[in-house]
Each structure stands twice: as structure tokens, then as C-alpha cells.
C-alpha positions in Angstrom: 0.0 0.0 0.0 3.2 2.6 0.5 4.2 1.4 -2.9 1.1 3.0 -4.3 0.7 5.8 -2.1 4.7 6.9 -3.1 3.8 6.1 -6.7 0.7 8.7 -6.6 2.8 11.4 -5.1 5.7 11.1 -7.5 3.0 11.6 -10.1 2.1 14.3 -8.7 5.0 15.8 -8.2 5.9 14.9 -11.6 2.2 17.1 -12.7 3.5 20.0 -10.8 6.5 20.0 -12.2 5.3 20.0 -16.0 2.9 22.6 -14.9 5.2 24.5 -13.9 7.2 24.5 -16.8 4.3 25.2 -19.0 3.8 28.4 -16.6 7.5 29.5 -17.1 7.2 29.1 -20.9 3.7 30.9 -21.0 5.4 33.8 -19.4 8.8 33.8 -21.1 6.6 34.1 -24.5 4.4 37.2 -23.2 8.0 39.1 -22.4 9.2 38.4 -25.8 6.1 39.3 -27.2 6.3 42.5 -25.0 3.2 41.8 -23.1 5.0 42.7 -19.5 1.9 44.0 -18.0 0.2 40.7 -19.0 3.2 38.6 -17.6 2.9 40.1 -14.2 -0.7 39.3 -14.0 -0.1 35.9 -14.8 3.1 36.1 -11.9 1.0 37.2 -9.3 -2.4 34.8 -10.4 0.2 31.5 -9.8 2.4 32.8 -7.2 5.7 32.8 -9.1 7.0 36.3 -8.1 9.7 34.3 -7.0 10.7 32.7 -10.3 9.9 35.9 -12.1 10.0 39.4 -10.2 7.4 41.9 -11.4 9.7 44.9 -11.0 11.9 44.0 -13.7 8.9 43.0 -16.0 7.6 46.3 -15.0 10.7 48.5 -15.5 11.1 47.0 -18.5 7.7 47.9 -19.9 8.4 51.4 -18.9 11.2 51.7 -20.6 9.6 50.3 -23.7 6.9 52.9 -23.5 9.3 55.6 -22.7 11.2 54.8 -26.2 8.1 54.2 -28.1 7.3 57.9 -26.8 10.3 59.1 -27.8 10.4 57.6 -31.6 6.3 58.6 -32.5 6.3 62.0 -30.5 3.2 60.3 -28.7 2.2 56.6 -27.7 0.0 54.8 -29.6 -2.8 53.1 -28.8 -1.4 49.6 -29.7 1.9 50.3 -27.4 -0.4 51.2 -24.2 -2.4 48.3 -24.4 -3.1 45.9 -21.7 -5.3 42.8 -21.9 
């Protein structure tokens, strides 16, 4: 009966694990989409702030907008959008 109880928490575990990696690569293609703002909503919604901090995503989003400013002479509505 251990046997089977240790066998249903490795796959568990194992779940977790690929869910987890699905989360990272979910996020990782919103930033190089530049979708920070939707990365950092999905962050906080799973609780991986640790993994990926939302004051870089942030800053980094700012500094996007700041050059897309700079470039047009205004932002556009396509570079201040957030889903």
C-alpha cells in the first residue's frame, strides 16, 4: 500500500513539475512578445514572483513605453495596451 501511495505522489509531483514549466514558458513568450503587464498578471495569479519578479517586467515595460514615446512623438494606442 506505500508502494502505491509513493507512486501517486511522484506523479504528482511529476504534474506539478510539468505545470510548472508550462507556466515559465507561457510567461517567457508574453515578455518576448512585449506583453509585460500581462506577464505580471499571470506572476502574481500563480504565485511565481519568485521565479519571475514583477519589478523588472515592470521597469522593463516602462522603458519600452518611454522609447516608443520618444520615436512617435506620442504613444500609440497599440503600445499602451493591456489585456
Amino acid at each position: 500500500m506505500q508502494n502505491i501511495e509513493c507512486l501517486h505522489e511522484i506523479s504528482v509531483l511529476s504534474f506539478s513539475v510539468d505545470i510548472l514549466f508550462m507556466f515559465l514558458g507561457i510567461i517567457e513568450e508574453l515578455v518576448k512578445r512585449h506583453r509585460q503587464i500581462d506577464a505580471v498578471h499571470f506572476v502574481q495569479a500563480f504565485g511565481l514572483s519568485e521565479t519571475f519578479p514583477p519589478a523588472p517586467l515592470l521597469k522593463t515595460y516602462v522603458e519600452e513605453l518611454k522609447d516608443t514615446i520618444e520615436n512617435n512623438g506620442d504613444a500609440t494606442a497599440t503600445s499602451l495596451k493591456v489585456c
